[in-house]
Biopython code that builds the backbone (N, CA, C, O; Angstrom):
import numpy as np
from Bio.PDB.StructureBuilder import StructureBuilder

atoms = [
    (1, "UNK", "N", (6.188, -67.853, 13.012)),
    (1, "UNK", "CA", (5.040, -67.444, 12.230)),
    (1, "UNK", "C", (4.466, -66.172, 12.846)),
    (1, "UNK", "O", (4.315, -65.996, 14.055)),
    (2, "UNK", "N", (4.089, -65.096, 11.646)),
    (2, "UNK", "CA", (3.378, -63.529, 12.622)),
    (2, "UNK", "C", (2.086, -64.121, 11.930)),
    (2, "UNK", "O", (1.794, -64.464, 10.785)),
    (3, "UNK", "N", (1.085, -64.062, 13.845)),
    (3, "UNK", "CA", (0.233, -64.284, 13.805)),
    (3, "UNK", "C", (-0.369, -62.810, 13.514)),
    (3, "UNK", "O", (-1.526, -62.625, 13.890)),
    (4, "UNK", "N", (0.202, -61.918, 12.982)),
    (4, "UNK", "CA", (-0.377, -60.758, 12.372)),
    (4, "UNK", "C", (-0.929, -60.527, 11.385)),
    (4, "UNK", "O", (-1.708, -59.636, 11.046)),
    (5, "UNK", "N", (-0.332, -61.716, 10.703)),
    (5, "UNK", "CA", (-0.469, -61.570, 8.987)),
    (5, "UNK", "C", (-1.570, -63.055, 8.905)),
    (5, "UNK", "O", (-2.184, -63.230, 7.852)),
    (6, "UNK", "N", (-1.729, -63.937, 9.922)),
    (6, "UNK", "CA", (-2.850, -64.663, 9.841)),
    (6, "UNK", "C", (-3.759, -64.544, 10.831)),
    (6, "UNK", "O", (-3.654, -65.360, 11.747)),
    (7, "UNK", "N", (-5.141, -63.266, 10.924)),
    (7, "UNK", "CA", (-5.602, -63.255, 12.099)),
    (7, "UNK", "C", (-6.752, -64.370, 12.360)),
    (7, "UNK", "O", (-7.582, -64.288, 13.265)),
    (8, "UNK", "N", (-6.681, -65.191, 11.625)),
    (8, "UNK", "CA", (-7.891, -66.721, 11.781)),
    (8, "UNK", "C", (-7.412, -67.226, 12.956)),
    (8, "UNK", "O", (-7.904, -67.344, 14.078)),
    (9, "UNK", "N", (-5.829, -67.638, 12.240)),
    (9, "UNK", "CA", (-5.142, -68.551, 13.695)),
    (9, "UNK", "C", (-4.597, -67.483, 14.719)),
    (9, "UNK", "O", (-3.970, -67.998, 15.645)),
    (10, "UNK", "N", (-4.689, -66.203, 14.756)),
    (10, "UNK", "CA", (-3.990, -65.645, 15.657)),
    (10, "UNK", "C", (-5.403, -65.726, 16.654)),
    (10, "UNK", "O", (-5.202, -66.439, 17.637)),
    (11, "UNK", "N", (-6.836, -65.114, 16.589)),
    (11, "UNK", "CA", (-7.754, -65.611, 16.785)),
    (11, "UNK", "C", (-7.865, -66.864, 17.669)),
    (11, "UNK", "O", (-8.272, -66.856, 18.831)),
    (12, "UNK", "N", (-7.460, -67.928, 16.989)),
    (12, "UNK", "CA", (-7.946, -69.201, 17.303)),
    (12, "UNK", "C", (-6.805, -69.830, 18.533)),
    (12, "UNK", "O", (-7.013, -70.673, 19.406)),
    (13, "UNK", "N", (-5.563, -69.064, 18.210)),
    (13, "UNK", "CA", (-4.685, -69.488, 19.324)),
    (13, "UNK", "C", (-4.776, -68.500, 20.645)),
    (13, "UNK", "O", (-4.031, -68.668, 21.610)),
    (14, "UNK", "N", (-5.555, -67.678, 20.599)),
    (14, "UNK", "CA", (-5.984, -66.474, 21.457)),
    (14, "UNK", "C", (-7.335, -66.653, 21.998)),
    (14, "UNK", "O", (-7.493, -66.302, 23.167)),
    (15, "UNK", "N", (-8.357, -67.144, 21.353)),
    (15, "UNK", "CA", (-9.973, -67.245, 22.051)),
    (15, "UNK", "C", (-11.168, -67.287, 21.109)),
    (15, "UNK", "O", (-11.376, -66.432, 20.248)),
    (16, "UNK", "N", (-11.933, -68.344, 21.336)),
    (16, "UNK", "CA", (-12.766, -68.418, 20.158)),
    (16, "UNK", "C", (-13.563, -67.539, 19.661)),
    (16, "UNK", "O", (-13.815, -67.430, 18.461)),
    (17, "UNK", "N", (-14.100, -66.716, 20.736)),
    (17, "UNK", "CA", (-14.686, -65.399, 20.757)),
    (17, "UNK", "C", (-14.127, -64.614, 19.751)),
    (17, "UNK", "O", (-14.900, -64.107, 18.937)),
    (18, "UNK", "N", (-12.231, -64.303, 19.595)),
    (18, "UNK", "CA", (-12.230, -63.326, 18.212)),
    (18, "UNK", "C", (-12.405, -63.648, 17.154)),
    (18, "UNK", "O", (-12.425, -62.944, 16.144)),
    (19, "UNK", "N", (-12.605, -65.132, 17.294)),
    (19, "UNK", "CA", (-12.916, -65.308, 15.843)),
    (19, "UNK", "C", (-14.674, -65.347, 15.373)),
    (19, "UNK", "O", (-15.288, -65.052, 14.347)),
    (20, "UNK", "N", (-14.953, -65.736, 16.369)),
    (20, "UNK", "CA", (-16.468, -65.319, 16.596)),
    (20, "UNK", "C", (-16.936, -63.814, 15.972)),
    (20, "UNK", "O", (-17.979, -63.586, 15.360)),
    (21, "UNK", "N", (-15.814, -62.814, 16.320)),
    (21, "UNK", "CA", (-15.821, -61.295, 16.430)),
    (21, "UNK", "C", (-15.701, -60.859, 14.633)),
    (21, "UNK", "O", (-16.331, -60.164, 13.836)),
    (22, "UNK", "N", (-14.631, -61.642, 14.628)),
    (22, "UNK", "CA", (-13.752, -61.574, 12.901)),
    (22, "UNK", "C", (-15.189, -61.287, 11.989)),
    (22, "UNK", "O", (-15.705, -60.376, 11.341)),
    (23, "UNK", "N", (-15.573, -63.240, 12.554)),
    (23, "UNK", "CA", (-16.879, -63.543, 11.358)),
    (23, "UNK", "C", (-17.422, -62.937, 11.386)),
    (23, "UNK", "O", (-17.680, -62.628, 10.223)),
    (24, "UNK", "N", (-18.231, -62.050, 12.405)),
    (24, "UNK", "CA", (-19.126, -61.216, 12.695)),
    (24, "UNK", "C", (-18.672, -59.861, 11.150)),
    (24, "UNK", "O", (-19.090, -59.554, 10.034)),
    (25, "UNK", "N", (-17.737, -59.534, 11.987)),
    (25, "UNK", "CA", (-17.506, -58.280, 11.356)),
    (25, "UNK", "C", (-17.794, -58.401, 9.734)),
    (25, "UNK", "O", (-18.465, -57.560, 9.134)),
    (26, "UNK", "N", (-17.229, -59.498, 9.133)),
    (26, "UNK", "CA", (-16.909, -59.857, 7.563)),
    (26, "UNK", "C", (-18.732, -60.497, 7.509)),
    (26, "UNK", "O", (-18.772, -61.554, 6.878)),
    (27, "UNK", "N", (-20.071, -60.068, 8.012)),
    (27, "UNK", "CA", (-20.782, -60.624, 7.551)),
    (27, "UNK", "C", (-21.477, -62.016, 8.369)),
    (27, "UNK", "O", (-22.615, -62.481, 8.309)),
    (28, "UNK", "N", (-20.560, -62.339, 8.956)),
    (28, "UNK", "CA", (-21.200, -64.032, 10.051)),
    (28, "UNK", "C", (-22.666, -63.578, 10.592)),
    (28, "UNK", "O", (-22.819, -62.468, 11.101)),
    (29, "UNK", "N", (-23.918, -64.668, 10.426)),
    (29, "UNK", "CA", (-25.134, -64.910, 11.047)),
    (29, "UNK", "C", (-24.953, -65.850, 11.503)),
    (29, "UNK", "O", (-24.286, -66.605, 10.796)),
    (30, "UNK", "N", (-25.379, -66.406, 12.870)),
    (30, "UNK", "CA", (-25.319, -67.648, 13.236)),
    (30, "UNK", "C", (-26.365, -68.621, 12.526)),
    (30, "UNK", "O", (-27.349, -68.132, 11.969)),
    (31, "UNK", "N", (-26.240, -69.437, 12.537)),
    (31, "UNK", "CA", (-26.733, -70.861, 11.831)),
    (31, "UNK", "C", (-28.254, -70.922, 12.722)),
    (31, "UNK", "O", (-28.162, -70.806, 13.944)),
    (32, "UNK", "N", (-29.507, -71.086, 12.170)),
    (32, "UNK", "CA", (-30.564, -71.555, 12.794)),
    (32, "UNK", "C", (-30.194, -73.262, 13.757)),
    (32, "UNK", "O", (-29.795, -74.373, 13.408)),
    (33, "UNK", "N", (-30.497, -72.789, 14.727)),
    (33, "UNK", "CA", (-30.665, -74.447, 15.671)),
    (33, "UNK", "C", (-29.167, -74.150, 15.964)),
    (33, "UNK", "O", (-28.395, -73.399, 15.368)),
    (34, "UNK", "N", (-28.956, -75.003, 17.122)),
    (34, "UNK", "CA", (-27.704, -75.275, 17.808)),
    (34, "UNK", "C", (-26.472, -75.874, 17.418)),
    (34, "UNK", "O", (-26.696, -77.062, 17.184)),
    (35, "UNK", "N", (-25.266, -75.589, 17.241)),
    (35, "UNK", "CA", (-23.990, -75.738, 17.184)),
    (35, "UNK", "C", (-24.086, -77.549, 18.341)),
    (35, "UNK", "O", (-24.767, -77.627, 19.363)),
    (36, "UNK", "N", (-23.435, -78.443, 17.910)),
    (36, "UNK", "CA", (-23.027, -79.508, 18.277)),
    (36, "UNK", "C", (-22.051, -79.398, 19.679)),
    (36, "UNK", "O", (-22.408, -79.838, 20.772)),
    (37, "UNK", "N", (-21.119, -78.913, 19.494)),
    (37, "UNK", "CA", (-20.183, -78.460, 19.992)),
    (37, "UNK", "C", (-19.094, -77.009, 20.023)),
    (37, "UNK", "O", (-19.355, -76.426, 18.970)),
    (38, "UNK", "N", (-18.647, -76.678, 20.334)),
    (38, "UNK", "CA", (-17.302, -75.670, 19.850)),
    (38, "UNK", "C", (-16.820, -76.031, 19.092)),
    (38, "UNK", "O", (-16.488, -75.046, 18.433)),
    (39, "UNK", "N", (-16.355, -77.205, 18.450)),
    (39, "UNK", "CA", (-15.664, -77.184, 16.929)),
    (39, "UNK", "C", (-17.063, -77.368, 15.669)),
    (39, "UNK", "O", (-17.028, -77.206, 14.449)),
    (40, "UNK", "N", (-17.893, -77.654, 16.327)),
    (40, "UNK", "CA", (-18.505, -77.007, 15.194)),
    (40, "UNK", "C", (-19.236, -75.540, 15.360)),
    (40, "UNK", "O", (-20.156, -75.299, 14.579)),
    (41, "UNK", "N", (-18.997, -74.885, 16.005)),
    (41, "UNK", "CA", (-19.234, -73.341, 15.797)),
    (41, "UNK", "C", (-17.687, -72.966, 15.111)),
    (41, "UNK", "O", (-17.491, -72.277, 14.110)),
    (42, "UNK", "N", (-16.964, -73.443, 15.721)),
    (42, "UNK", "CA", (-15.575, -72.969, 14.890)),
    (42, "UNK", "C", (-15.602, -73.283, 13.077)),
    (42, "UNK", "O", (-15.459, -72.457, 12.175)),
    (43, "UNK", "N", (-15.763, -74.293, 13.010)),
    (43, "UNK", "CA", (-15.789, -74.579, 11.635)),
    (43, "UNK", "C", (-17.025, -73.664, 10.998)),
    (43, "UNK", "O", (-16.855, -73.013, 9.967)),
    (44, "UNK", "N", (-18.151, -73.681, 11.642)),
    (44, "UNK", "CA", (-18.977, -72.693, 10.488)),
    (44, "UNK", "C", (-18.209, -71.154, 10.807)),
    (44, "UNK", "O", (-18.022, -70.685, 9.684)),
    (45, "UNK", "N", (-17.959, -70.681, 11.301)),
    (45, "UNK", "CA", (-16.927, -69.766, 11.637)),
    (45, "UNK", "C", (-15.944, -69.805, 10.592)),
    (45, "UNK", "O", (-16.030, -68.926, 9.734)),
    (46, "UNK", "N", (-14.996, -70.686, 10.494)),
    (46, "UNK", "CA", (-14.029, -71.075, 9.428)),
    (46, "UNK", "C", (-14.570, -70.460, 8.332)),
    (46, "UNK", "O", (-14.419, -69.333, 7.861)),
    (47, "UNK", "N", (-15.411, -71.673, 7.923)),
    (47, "UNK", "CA", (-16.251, -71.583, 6.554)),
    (47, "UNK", "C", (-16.876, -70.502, 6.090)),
    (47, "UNK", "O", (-16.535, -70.180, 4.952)),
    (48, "UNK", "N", (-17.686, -69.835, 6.608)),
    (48, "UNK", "CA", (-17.490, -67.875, 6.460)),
    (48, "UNK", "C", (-16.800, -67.623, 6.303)),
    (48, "UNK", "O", (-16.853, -66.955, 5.270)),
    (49, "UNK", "N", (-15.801, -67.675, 6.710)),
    (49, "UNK", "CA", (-14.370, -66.350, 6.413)),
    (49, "UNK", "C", (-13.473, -66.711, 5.242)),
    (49, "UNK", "O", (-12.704, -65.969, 4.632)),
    (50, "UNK", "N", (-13.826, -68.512, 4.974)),
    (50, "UNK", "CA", (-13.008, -68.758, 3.625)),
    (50, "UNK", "C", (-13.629, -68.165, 2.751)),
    (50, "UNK", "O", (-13.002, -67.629, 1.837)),
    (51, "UNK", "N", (-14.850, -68.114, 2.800)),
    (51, "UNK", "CA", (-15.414, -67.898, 1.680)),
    (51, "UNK", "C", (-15.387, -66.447, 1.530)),
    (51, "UNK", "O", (-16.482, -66.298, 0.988)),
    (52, "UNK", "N", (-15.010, -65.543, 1.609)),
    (52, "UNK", "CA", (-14.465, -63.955, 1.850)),
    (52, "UNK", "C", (-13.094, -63.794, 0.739)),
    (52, "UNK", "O", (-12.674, -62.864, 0.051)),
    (53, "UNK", "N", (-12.693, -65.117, 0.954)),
    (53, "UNK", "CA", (-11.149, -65.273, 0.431)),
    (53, "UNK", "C", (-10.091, -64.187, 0.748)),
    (53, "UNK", "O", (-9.195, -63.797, -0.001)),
    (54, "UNK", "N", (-10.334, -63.833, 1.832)),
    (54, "UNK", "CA", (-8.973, -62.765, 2.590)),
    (54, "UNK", "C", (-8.336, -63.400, 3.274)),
    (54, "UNK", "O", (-7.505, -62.787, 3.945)),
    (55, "UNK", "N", (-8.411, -64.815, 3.420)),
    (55, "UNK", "CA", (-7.465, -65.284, 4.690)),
    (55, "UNK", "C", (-6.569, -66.605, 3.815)),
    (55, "UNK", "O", (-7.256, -67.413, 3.190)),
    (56, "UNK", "N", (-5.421, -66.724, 3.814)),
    (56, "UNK", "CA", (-4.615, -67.812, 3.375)),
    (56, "UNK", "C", (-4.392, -68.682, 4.225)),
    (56, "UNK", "O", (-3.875, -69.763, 3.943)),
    (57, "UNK", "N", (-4.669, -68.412, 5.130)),
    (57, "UNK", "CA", (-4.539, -69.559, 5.836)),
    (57, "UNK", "C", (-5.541, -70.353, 6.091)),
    (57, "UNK", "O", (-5.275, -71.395, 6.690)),
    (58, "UNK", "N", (-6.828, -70.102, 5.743)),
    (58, "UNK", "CA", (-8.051, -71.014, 5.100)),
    (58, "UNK", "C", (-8.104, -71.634, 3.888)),
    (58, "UNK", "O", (-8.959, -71.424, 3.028)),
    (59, "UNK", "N", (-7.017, -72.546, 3.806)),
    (59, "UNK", "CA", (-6.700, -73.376, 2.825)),
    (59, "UNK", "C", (-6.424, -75.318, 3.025)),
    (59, "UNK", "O", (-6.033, -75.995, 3.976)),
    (60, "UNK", "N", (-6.811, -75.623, 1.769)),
    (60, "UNK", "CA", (-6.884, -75.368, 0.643)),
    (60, "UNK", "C", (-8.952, -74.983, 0.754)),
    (60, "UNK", "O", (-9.753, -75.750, 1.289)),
    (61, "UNK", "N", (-9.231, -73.937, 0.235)),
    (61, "UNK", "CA", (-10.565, -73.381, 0.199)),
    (61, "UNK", "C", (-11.501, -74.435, -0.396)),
    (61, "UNK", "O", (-12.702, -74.526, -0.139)),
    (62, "UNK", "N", (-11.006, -74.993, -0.985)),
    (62, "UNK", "CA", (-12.005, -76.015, -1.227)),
    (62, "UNK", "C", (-12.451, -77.083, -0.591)),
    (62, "UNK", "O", (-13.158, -77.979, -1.052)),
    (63, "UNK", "N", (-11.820, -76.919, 0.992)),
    (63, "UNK", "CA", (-12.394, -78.130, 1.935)),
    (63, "UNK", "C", (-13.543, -77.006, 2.227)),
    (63, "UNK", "O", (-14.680, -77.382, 1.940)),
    (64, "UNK", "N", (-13.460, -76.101, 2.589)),
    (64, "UNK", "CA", (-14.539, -75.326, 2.801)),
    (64, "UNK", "C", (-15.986, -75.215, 1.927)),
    (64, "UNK", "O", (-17.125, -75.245, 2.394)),
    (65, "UNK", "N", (-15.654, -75.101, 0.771)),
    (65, "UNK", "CA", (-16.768, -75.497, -0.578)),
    (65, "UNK", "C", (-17.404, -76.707, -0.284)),
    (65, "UNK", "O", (-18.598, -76.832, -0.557)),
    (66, "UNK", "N", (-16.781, -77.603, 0.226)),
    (66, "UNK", "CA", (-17.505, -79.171, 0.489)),
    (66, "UNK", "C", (-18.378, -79.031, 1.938)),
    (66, "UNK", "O", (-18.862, -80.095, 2.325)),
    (67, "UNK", "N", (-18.636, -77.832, 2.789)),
    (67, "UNK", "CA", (-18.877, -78.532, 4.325)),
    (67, "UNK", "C", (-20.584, -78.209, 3.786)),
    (67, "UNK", "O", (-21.529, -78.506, 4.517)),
]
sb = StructureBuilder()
sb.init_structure("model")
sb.init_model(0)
sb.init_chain("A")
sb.init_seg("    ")
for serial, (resi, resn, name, xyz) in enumerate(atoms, 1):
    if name == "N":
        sb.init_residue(resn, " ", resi, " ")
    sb.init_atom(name, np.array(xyz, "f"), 0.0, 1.0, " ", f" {name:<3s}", serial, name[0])
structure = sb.get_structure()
């Protein structure tokens, strides 16, 4: 797989921070009040960038529509 052509997971298999960076760039505000954990900063992370619809590998997009 070229993690070139998916930079979510190239990101995510590299450091949470670029994806931190990604969201940023495409628009990401952090969420009022505190993140639970790292997977849930990741997932609102996620969920931004599906909703952009540039990334295929944020699929199927409609788990994202539900969070």
């Amino acid at each position: 797989m070229d993690l070139e052509e998916r930079p979510v997971l190239g990101a995510l298999v590299r450091d949470l921070r670029l994806l931190y960076e990604l969201a940023v760039e495409l628009g990401y505000r952090e969420r009022e009040g505190d993140y639970v954990s790292k997977c849930h900063l990741c997932l609102d992370l996620r969920r931004h960038l599906a909703e952009t619809g540039q990334f295929r590998e944020l699929s199927p997009r409609e788990f994202y529509e539900h969070l």
